[in-house]
Backbone as CSV, one residue per row, in Angstrom:
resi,resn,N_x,N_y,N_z,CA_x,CA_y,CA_z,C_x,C_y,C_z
1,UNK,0.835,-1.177,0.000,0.000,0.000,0.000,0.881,1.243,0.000
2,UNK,0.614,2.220,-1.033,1.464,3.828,-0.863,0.662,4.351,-0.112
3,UNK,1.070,5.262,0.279,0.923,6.356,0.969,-0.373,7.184,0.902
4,UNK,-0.440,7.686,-0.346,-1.737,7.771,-0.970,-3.025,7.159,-0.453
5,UNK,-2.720,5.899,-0.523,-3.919,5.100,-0.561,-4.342,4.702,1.084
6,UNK,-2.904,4.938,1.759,-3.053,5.164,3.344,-3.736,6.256,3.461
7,UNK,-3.391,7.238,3.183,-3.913,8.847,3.792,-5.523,8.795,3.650
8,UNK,-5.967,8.213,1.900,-7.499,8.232,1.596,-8.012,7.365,2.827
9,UNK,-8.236,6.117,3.039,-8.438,5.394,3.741,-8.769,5.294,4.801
10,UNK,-7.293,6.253,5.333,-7.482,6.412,6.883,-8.395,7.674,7.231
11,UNK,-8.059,8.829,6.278,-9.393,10.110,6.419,-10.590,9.632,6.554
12,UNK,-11.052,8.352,5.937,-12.334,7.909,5.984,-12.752,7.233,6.676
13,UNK,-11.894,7.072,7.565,-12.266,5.939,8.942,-12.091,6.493,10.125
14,UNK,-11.398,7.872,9.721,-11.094,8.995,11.038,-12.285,9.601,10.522
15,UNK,-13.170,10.149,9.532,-14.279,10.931,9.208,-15.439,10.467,9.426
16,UNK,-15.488,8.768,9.779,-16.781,8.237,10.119,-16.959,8.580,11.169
17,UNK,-15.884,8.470,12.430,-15.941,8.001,13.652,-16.314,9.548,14.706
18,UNK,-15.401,10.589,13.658,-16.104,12.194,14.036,-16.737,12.425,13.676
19,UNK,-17.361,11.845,12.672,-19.247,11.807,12.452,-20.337,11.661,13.182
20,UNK,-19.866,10.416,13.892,-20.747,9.500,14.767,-20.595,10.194,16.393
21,UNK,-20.158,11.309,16.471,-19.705,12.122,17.414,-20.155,13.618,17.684
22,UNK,-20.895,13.768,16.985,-21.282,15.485,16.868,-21.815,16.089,18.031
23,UNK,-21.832,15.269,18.905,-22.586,15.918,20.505,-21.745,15.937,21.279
24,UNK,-20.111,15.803,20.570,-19.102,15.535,21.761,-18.379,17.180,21.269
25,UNK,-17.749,17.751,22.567,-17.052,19.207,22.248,-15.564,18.592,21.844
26,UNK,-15.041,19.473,21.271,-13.431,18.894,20.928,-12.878,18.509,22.079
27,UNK,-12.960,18.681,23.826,-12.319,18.398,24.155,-12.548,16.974,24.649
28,UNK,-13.687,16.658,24.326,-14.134,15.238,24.644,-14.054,14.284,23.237
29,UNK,-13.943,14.971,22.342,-13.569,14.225,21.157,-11.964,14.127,21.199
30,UNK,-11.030,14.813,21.760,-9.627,14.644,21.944,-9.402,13.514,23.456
31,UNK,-10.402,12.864,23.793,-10.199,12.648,25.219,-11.050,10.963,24.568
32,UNK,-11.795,11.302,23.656,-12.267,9.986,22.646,-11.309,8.783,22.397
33,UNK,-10.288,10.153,21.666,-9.514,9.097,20.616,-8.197,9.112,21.313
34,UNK,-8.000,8.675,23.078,-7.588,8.172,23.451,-7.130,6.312,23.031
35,UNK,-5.981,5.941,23.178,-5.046,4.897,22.753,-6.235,3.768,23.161
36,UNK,-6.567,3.711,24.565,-7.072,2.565,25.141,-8.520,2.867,25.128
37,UNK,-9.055,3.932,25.055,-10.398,3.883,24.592,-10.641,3.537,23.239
38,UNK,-10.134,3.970,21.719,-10.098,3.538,20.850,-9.588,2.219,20.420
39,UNK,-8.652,1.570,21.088,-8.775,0.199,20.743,-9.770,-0.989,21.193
40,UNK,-10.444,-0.656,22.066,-11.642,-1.141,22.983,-12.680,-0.828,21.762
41,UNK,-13.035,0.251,21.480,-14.280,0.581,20.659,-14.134,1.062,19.083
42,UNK,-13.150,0.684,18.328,-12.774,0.801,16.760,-11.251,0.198,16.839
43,UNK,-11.084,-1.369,17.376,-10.169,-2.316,16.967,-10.085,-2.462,15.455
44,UNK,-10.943,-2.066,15.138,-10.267,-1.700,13.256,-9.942,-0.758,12.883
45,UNK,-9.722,0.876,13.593,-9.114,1.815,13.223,-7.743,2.092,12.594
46,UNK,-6.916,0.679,14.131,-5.492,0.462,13.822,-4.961,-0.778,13.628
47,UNK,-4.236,-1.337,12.607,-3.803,-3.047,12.758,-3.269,-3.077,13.808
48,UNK,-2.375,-1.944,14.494,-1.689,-2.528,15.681,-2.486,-2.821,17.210
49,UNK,-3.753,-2.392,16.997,-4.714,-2.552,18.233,-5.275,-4.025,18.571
50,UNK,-4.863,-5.005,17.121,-5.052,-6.017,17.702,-4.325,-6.804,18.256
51,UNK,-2.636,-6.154,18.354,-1.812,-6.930,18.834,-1.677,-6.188,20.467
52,UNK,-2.638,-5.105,20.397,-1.743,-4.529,21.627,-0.669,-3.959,21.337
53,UNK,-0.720,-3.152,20.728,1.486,-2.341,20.649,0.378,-1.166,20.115
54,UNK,1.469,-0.077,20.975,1.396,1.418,20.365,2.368,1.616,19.110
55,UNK,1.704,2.532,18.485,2.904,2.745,17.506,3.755,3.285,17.908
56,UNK,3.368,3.940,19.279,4.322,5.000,20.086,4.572,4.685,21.297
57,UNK,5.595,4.252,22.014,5.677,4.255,23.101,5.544,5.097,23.969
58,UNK,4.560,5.513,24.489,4.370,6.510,25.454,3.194,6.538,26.335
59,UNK,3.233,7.144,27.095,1.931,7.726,27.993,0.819,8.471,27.796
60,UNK,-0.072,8.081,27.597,-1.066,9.385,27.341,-0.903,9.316,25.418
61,UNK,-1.131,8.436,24.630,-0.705,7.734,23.367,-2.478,9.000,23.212
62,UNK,-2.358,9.632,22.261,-3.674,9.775,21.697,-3.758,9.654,20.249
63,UNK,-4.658,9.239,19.675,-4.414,8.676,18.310,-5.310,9.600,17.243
64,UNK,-5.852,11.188,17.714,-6.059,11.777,16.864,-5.455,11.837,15.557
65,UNK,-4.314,12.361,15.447,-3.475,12.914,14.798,-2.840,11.059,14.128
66,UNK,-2.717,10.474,13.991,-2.237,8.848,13.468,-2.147,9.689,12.163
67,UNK,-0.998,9.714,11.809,-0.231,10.656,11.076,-0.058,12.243,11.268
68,UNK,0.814,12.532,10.898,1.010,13.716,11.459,1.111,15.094,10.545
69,UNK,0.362,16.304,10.594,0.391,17.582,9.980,1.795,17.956,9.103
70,UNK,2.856,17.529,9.879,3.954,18.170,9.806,4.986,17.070,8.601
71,UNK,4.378,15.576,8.311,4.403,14.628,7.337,4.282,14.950,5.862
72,UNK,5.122,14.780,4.803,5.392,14.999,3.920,5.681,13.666,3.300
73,UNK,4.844,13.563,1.675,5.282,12.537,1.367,4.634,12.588,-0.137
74,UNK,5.337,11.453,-1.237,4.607,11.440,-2.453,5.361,10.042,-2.761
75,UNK,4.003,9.596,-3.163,4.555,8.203,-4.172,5.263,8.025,-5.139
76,UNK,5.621,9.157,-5.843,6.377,8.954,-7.068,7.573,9.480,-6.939
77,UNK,7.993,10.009,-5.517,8.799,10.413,-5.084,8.905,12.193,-4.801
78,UNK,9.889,12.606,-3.777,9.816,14.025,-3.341,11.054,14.822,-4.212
79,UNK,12.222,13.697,-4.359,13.462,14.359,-4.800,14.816,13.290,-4.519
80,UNK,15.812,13.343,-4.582,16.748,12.711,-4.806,17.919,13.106,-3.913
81,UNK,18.233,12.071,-3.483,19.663,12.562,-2.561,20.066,11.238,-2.448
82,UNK,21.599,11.724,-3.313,23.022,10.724,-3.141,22.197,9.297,-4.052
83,UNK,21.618,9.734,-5.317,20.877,8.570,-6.089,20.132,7.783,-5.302
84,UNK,19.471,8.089,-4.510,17.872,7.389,-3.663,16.797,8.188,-3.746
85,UNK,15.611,7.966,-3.986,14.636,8.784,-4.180,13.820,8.654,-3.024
86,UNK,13.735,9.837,-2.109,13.126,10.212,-1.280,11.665,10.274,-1.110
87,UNK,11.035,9.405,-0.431,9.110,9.684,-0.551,9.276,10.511,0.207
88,UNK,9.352,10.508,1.500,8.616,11.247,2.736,10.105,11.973,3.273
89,UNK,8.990,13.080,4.327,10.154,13.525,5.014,9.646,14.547,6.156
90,UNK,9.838,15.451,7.246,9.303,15.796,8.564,9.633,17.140,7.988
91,UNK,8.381,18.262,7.780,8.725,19.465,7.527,8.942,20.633,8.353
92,UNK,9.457,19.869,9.495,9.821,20.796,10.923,11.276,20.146,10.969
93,UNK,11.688,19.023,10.450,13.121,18.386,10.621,12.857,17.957,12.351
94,UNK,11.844,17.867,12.943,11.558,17.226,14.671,13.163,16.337,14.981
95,UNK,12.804,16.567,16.194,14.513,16.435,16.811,14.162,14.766,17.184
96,UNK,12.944,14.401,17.145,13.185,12.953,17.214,13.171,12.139,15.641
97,UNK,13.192,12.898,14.658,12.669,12.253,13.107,14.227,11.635,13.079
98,UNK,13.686,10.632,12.141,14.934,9.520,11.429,14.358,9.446,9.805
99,UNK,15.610,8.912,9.375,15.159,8.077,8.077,15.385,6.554,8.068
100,UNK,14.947,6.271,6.938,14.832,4.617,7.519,15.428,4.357,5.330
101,UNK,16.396,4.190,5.084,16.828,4.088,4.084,17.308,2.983,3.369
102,UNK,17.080,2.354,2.201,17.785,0.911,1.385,18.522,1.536,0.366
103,UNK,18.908,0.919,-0.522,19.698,1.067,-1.398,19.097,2.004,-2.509
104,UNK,17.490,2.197,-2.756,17.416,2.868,-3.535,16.049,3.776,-2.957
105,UNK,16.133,3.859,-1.903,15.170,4.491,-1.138,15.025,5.613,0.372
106,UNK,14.537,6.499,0.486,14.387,6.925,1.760,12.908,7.159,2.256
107,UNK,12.902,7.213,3.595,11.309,7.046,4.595,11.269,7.767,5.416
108,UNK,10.587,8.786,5.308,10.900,9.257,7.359,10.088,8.287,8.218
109,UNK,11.119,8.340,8.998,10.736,7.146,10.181,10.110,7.979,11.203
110,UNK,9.081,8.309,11.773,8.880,8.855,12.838,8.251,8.352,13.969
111,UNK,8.914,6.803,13.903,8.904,6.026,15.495,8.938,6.421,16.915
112,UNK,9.720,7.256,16.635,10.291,7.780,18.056,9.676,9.095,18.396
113,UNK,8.734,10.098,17.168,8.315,11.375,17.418,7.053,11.660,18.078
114,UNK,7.297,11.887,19.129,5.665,11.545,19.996,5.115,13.342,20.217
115,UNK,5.381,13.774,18.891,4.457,15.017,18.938,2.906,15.001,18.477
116,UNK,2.500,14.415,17.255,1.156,14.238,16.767,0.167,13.540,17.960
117,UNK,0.742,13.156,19.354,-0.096,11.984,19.496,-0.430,12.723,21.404
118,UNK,0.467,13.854,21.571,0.405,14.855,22.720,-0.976,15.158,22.668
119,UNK,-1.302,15.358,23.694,-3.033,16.458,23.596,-2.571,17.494,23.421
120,UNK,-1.442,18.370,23.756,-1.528,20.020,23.749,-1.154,20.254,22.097
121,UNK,-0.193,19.137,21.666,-0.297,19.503,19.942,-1.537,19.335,19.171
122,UNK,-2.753,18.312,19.531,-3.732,17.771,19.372,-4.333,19.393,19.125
123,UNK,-4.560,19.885,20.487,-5.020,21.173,21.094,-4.878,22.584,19.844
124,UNK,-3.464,22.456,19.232,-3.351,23.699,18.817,-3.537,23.300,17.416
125,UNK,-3.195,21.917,16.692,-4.051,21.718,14.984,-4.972,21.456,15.145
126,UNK,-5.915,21.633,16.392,-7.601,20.492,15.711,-8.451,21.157,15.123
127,UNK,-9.164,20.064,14.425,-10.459,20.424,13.341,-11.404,18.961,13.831
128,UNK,-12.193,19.318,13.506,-13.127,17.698,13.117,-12.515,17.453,11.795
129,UNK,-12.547,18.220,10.943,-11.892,17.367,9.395,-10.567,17.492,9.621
130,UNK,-9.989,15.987,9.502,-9.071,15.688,9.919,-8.100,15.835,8.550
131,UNK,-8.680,15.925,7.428,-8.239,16.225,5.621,-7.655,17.593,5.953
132,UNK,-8.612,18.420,6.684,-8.128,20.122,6.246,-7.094,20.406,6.947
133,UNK,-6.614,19.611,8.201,-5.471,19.948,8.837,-4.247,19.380,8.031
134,UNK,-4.258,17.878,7.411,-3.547,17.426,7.111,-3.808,17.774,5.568
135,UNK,-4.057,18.849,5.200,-3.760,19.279,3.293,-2.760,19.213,2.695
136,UNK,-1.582,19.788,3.471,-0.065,20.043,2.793,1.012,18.608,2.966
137,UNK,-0.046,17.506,3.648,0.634,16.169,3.469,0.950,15.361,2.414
138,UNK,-0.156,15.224,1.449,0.153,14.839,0.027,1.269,15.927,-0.342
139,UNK,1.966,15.410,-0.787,2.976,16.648,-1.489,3.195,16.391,-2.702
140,UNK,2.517,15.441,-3.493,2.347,15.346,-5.438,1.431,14.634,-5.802
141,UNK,0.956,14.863,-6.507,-0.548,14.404,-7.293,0.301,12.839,-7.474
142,UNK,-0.692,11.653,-7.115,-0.744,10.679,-7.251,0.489,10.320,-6.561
């Protein structure tokens, strides 16, 4: 699966679920899509909810944001460095971002970046449409 077809996908399974929610205020819709409340009540939101594993190791895991604003990426690639073609990449450069690279490829890895998943970052991008925050994520047609 690209990227693409992640982002569509997942907007639409994050757009049902703030659908089915319209009597909740943002701060109870940010208090929703808590780690352990959401795997209890939309075990199909995330594959990893059926194993039990965060994608993030942390405390207070909130899974609004399950990708992140600040994510950059294109399937056909972003650009080139040292002959590898770059999909993705962190458009803040975050002091926890990695790349995760093969021989003819680069990824931002953002395993370790536990900003999207904070309530107070939650706090300062939210929308119910979870598309309009994340617009400048696609970064090339198809």
């Amino acid at each position: 699966m690209g990227y693409l077809q992640w982002y569509e996908e997942f907007a639409a399974k994050h757009r049902a679920i703030v659908d089915s929610l319209p009597y909740l205020s943002e701060e109870e819709i940010l208090a929703y899509f808590d780690y352990e409340n959401m795997r209890e009540k939309h075990p199909d939101f995330c594959p990893l909810y059926a194993q039990g594993v965060q994608c993030h190791e942390m405390d207070g895991l909130n899974c609004y944001f399950c990708g992140c604003p600040h994510f950059r990426f294109c399937d056909t690639g972003l650009d080139e460095i040292d002959g590898k073609k770059r999909y993705s990449l962190c458009a803040i450069d975050s002091r926890w971002s990695a790349t995760a690279e093969s021989d003819m490829a680069i990824h931002q890895d953002c395993s370790h970046c536990p900003l999207p998943h904070r309530t107070g970052f939650i706090r300062r991008y939210f929308d119910r449409d979870w598309k309009r925050v994340m617009g400048e994520v696609p970064a090339c047609e198809g």
